[in-house]
N, C-alpha and C positions, 0 to 999 in steps of 0.2 A: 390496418383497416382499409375495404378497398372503399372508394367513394360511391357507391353505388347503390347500397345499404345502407339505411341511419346507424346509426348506434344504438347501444342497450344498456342496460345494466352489466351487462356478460362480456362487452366487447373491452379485448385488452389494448391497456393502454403500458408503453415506457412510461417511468417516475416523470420524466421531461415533458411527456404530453400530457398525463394527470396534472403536472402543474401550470405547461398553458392553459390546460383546459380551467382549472381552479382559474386563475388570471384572468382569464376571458369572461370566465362567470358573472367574479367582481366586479369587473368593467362593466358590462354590459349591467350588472346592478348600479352600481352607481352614476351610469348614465341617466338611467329610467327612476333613480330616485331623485333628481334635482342635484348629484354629484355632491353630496355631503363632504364635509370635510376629512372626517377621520375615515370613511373606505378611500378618498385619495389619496391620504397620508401612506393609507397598509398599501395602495395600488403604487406608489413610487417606490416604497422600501420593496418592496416587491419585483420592480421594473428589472428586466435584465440589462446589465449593462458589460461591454465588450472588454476582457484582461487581457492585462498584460500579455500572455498566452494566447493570445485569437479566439477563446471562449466566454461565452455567454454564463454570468451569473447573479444574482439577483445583489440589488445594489444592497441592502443590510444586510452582513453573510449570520447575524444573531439570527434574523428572521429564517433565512434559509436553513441554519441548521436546527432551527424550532419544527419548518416542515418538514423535515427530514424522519426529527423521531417522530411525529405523527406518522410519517409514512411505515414506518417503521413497524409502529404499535399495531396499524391499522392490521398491514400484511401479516404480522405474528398472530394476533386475532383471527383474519381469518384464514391460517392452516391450523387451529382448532375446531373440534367439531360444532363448536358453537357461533364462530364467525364474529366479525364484528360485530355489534349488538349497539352501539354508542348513537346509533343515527336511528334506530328503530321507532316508532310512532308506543308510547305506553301507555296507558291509563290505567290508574289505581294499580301502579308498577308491576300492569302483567300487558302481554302485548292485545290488542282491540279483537272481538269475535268476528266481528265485520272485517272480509278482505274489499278490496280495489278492485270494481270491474275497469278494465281497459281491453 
């Protein structure tokens, strides 16, 4: 992404920077909610920490490979024609008539 342009929906991200970006999210949630206990707890299991190896990985490697097949399911989703759907806004389990002016 070049800096110069915000971001979008469309703009591609590596697995590595979807998951700072998730991180940073959290963070910055959990700052702005009075830093609750359990999004600290997920923000440490979560924290990268440096291996043996010189790489960077997230200190509970369960949690890691928890987001992994999320990422997984997400991307298999959407290369069907139907896409992810799981984050979608429903009511009365069909999606709202009213779109978002932006």
């Amino acid at each position: 992404m070049n800096n110069t342009s915000p971001p979008s929906l469309e703009t591609k991200l590596t697995l590595r920077d979807a998951y700072l970006t998730m991180f940073e999210y959290l963070r910055r949630y959990w700052e702005s909610t009075g830093k609750p206990d359990e999004i600290g707890s997920m923000l440490g299991e979560l924290s990268l920490w440096e291996t043996q190896s010189g790489s960077k990985e997230p200190m509970d490697a369960a949690v890691f490979a928890r987001w992994l097949s999320s990422a997984r399911s997400v991307l298999e989703a959407q290369a069907t024609s139907e896409g992810y759907r799981a984050a979608d806004t429903l009511l009365n389990a069909k999606p709202p008539e009213i779109k978002v002016q932006r």
